[in-house]
C-alpha positions in Angstrom: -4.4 82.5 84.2 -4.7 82.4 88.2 -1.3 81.0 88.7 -0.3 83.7 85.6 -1.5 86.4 88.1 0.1 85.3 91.1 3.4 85.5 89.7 2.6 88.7 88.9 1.7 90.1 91.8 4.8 88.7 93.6 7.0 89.5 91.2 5.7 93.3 91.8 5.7 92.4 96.1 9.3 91.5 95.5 10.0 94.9 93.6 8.2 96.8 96.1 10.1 95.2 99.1 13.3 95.5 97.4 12.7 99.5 96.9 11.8 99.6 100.4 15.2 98.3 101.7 17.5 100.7 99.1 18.1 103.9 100.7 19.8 106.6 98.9 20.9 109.2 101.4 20.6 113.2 100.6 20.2 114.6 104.0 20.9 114.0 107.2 19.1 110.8 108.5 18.8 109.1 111.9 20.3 105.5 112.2 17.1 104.1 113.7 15.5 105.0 110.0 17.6 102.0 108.6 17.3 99.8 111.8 15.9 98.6 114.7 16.8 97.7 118.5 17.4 94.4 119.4 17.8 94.6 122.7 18.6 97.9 125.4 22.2 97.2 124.2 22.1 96.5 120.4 20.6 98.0 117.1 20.6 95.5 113.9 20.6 97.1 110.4 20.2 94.3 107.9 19.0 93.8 104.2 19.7 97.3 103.4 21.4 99.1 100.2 22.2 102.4 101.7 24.2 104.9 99.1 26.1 108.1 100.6 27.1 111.3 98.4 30.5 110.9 97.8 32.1 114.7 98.8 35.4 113.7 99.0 37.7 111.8 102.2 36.2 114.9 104.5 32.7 112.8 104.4 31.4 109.5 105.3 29.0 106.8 106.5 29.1 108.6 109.8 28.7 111.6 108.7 25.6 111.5 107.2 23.9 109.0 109.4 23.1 110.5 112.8 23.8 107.9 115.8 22.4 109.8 118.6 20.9 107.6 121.0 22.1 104.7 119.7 23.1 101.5 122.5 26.3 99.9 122.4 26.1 97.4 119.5 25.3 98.8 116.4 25.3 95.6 114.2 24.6 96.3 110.5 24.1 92.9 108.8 24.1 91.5 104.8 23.8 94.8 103.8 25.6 97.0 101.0 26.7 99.9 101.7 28.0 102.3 99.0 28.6 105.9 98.4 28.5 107.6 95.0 29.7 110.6 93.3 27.2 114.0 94.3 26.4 115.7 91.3 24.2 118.2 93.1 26.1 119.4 96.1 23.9 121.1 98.4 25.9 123.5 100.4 23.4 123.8 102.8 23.6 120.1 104.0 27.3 120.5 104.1 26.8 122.8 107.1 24.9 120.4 108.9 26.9 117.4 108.5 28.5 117.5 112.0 26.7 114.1 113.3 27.0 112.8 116.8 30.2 110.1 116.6 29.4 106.5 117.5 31.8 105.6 120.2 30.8 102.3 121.0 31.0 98.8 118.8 30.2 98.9 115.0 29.9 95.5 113.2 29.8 95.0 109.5 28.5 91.9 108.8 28.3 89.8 105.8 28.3 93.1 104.0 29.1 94.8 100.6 31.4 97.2 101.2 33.0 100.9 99.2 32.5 103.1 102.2 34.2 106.0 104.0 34.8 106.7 107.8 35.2 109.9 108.5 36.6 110.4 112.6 35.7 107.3 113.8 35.1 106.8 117.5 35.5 103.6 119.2 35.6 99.6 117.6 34.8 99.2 114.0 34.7 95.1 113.0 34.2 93.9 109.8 33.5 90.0 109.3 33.1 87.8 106.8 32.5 90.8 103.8 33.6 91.8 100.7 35.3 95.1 101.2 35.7 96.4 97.5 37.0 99.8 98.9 37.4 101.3 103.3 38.9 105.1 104.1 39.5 105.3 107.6 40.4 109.0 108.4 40.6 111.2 110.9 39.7 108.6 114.1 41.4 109.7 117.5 41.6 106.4 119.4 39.5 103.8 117.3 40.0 100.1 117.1 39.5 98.7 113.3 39.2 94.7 112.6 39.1 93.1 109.1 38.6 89.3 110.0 37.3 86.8 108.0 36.5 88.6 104.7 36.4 87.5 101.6 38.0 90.0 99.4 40.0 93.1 100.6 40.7 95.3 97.7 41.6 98.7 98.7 42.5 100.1 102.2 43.1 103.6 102.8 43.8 104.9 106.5 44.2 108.8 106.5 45.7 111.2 109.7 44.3 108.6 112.2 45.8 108.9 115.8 46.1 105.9 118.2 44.8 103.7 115.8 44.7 100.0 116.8 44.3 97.8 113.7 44.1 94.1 113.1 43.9 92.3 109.8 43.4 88.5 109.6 42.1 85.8 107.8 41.4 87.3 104.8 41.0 85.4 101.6 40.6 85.7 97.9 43.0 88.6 97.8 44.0 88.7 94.0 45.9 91.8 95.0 45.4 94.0 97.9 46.3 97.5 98.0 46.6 98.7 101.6 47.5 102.4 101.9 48.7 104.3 105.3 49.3 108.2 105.4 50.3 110.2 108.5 49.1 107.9 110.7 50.0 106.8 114.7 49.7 103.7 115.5 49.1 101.9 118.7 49.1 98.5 117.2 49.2 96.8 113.9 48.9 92.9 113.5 48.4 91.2 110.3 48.3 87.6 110.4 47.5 85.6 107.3 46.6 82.3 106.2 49.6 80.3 104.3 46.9 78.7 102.3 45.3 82.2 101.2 45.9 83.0 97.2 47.0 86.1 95.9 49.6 89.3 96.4 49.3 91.7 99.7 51.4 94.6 99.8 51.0 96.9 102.7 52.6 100.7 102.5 53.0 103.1 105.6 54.1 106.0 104.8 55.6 109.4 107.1 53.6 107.0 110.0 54.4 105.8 113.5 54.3 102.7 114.6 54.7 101.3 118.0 53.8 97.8 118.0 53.8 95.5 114.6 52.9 91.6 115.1 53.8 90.0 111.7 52.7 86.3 111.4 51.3 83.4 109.7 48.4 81.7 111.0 49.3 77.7 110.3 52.1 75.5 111.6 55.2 74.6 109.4 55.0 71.3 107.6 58.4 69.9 109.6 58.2 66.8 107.1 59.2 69.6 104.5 61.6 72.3 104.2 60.8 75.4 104.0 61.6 77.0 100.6 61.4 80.3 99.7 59.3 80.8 96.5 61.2 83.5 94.6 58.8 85.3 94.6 57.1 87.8 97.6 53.4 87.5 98.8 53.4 89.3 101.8 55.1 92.6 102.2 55.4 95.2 104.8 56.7 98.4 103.4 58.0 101.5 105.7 58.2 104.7 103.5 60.0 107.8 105.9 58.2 106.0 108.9 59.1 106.4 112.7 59.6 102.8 113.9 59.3 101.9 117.7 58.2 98.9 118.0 59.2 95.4 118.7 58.3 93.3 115.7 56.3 90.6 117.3 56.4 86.8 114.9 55.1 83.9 116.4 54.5 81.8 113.3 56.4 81.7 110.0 54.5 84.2 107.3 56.1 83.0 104.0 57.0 84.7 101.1 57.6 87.6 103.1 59.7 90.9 103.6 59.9 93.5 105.6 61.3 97.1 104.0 62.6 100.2 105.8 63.1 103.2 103.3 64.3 106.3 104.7 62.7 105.7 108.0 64.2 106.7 111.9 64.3 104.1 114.8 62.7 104.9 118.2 64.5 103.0 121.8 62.4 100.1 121.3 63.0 98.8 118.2 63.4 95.3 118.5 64.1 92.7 115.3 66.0 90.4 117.5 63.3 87.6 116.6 62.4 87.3 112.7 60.4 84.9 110.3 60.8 86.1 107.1 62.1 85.8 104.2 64.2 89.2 103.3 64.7 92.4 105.6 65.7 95.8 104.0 67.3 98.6 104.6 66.9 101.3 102.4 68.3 105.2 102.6 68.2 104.9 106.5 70.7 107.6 107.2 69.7 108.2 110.8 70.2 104.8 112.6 71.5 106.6 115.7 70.4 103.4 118.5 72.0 99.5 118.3 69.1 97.5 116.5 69.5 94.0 117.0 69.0 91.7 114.1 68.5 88.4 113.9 66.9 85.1 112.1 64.8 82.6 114.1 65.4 80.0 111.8 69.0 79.4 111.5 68.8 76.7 109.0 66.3 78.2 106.5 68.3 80.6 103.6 67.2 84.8 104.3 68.3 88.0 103.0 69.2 90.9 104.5 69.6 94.1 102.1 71.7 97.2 103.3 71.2 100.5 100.9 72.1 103.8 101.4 72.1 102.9 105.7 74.1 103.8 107.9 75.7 100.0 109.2 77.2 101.3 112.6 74.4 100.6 114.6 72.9 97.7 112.8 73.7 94.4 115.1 73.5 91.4 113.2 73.8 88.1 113.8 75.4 86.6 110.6 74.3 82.9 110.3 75.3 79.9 107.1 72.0 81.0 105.8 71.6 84.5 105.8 72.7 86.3 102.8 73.7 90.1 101.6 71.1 90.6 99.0 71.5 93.3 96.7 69.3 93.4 93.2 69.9 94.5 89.5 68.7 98.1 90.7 71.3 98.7 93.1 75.1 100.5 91.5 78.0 98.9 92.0 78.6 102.0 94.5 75.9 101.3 96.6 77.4 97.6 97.1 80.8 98.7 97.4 79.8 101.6 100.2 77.9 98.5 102.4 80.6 96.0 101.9 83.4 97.8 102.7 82.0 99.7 105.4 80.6 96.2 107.2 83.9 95.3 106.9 85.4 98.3 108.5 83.3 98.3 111.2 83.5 94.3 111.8 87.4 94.6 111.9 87.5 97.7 113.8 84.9 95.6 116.7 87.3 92.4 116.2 83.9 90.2 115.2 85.9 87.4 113.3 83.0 85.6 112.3 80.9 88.6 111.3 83.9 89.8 109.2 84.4 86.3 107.5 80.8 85.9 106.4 80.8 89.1 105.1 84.0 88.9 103.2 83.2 85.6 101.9 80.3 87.6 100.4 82.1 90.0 99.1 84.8 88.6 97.2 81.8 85.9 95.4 80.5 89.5 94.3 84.2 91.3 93.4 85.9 88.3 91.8 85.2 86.4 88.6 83.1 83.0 88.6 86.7 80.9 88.1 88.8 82.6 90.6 86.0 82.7 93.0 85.8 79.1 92.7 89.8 78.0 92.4 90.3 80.4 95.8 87.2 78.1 97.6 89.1 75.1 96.3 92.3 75.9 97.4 92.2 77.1 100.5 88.9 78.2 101.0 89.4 82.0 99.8 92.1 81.9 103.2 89.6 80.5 105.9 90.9 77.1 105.6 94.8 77.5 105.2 95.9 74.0 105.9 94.0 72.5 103.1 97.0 73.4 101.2 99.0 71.0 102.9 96.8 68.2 101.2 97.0 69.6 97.8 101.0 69.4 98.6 100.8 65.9 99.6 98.2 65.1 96.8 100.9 67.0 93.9 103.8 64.7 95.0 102.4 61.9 94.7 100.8 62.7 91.4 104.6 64.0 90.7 106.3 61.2 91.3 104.1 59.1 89.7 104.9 61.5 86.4 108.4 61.0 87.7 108.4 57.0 88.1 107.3 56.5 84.4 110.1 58.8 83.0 112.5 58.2 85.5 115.6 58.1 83.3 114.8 60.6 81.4 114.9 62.8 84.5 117.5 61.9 85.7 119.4 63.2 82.6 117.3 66.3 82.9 118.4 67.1 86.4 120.5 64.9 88.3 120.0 65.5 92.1 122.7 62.8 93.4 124.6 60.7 92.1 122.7 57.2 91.5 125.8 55.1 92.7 127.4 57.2 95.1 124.3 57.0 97.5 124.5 53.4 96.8 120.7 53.1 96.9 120.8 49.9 94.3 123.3 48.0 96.8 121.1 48.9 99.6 118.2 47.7 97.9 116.5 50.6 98.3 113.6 50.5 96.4 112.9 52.6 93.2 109.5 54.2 94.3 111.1 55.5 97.4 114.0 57.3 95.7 112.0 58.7 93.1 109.5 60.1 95.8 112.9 61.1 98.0 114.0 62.9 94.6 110.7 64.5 93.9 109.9 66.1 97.6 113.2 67.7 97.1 112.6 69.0 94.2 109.2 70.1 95.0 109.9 71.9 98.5 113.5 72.8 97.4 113.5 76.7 96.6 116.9 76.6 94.8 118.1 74.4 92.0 121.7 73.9 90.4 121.5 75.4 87.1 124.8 72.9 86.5 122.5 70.2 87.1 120.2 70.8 84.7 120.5 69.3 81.0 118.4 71.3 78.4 118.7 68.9 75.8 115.2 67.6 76.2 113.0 70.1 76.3 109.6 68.3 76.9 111.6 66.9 80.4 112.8 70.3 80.7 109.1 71.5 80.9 108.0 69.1 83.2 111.0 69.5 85.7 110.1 73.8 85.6 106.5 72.4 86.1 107.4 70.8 89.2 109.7 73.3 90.7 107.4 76.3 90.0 104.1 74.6 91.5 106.4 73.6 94.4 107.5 77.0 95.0 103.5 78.5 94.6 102.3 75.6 97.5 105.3 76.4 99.9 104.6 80.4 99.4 100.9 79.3 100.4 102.1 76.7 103.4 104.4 79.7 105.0 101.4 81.9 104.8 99.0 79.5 106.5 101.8 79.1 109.5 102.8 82.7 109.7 99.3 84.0 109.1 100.4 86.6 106.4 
């Protein structure tokens, strides 16, 4: 009965203490309410469940909880902090929700997180929490950090100027939905562990941008070759943005891409350095400066996808392993308009090399599978001329084999000299060599006597037209690789 009673009484303790540390905010309140000083320089907030009226992205944390007076570490600590829907707006408090800003250092730590920051002033950290939902609008100037969390669901940033922001390290992302609207940016850097799970797509959109670092956090395996998965994990998406920045990579980010849709390039765009998988370019009408592009890795397979763009000012460096991607979505005008203006513009400049990758490109996508292949094997689609010269010297000897075995017979087809006129028997000549004598002349010759010829075999007959014919296509393709036609 005693020990009956004891639980009982802690069990109520425990509710009393755990009512004590929820606060559910309906007026204005002062920070040092939920927290205490540290020190002269830092306030700690911790084991609290604070819920803010939800009025909309106007009103947030900071809104409602008045900093004034506070030092310059405000630290709130394994804490959830939550806002709700109001169902009794009071318009009354609306008026008086015009709260000091904090302007110093605000750190979330080890925290439950669905919260909105309304004109933020200064740096705003989050470690090691579980950010179900953040709305970051308004802020003139502020630094945001989300290191080390465990979950990132949703992002918002909202009409932020200045904005510094710096993602890393965060894990468990099943699928992150980062959103950016009418923002400036001083500086955005994502880096990412390789070994974190799930999909993270971020989308600016009508922002600027003036720095972007872009990287993976972990050395490459050099035992193993990179491979690209198929698949992307990690994408950077630019929706009618202003881009002026250099795209800083360090470290390899895989199963990336970076996408620029309808967006306008400031004088220090710079993607002269890249680690990723696939670039895009889509509907980028206004590419009026040279952008420089080009692939770190010259040895690992990337993608480069032109859309809509104008090419004139786009500066690639065309490598073995980058490709022209295009995807099921894209019309067969789309392609042609990129193709043929690359081409245009890599002739008109006189870039050989740029021109031949390109081509090569374009007639795998214009040709059928078996043409595609026969023109590689030939001659390599024109690139590599002289490798006609050993299919000649291979179809001769092939030839005269075919001639050797039937070498009476066609002789009574066609007879190209007279057997004992040229006396080859007495000269002991041997037979190999006049039949190879008789079939380079009748391979490389581009006339034959009609006199000559006997139709009264007809499957000899075939095999002599074979011959000619397939002598006359090789020399047409010889003349061309040595007068370049």
């Amino acid at each position: 009965m005693k020990y009956l009673f004891l639980f009982i009484l802690f069990w109520m303790l425990s509710i009393s203490l755990d009512a004590s540390d929820t606060i559910e905010i309906r007026q204005p309140i002062s920070v040092y309410k939920l927290g205490k000083n540290e020190s002269t320089s830092s306030l700690l907030i911790q084991n609290k469940f604070i819920s803010i009226p939800y009025e909309g992205i106007r009103w947030g944390f900071l809104d409602y909880v008045n900093m004034k007076g506070v030092p310059w570490l405000l630290t709130i600590k394994e804490s959830t902090i939550d806002f709700c829907q109001s169902d009794e707006r009071n318009d009354k408090f609306s008026e008086k929700i015009t709260q000091t800003r904090y302007k110093q250092r605000l750190v979330f730590d080890s925290c439950d997180i669905n919260v909105i920051l309304s004109k933020p002033v200064g740096e705003i950290v989050f470690n090691n929490s579980n950010v179900k939902s953040l709305n970051v609008n308004s802020s003139k100037e502020a630094n945001v950090r989300l290191g080390s969390n465990q979950r990132l669901k949703f992002l918002v940033f909202m009409d932020n100027r200045n904005l510094s922001l710096d993602v890393q390290f965060n894990k468990l992302c099943d699928s992150l939905d980062f959103r950016s609207f009418n923002n400036s940016y001083k500086a955005f850097n994502l880096v990412a562990d390789d070994k974190e799970v799930g999909k993270r797509v971020y989308q600016f959109s009508r922002d600027t941008i003036n720095s972007i670092g872009f990287d993976g956090s972990n050395d490459e395996d050099t035992a193993s070759k990179y491979v690209w998965s198929g698949d992307f994990n990690n994408e950077l998406i630019f929706n009618n943005c202003y881009i002026n920045a250099d795209v800083v990579t360090f470290l390899r980010l895989k199963d990336s891409r970076i996408v620029f849709n309808r967006c306008e390039f400031g004088p220090d765009i710079f993607l002269g350095d890249l680690v990723t998988d696939r670039v895009e370019f889509r509907n980028c009408r206004r590419i009026d400066r040279q952008i420089q592009i080009r692939f770190r890795d010259k040895t690992t397979p990337a993608q480069i996808r032109i859309i809509n763009s104008d090419v004139e000012n786009l500066d690639i460096e065309w490598t073995d392993n980058l490709t022209l991607y295009f995807d099921s979505t894209d019309g067969n005008d789309a392609r042609q308009y990129t193709y043929i203006n690359l081409l245009e513009k890599y002739n008109r400049e006189g870039k050989v090399d740029s021109y031949r990758h390109v081509e090569l490109q374009y007639l795998k996508y214009s040709q059928s599978n078996l043409f595609y292949s026969l023109s590689e094997l030939w001659w390599g689609h024109g690139y590599d001329r002289w490798r006609v010269v050993k299919w000649a010297v291979l179809f001769v000897l092939i030839i005269s084999l075919l001639n050797y075995w039937h070498w009476g017979k066609m002789q009574e087809t066609y007879m190209l000299f007279d057997n004992e006129s040229r006396g080859w028997r007495r000269l002991s000549i041997p037979k190999w060599f006049v039949v190879l004598l008789y079939t380079i002349f009748l391979f490389f010759g581009l006339t034959i006597r009609l006199e000559n010829l006997k139709l009264t075999k007809k499957r000899y007959v075939l095999l002599f037209l074979f011959q000619y014919f397939l002598g006359l296509f090789t020399v047409l393709f010889i003349l061309k690789a040595i007068l370049k036609f």
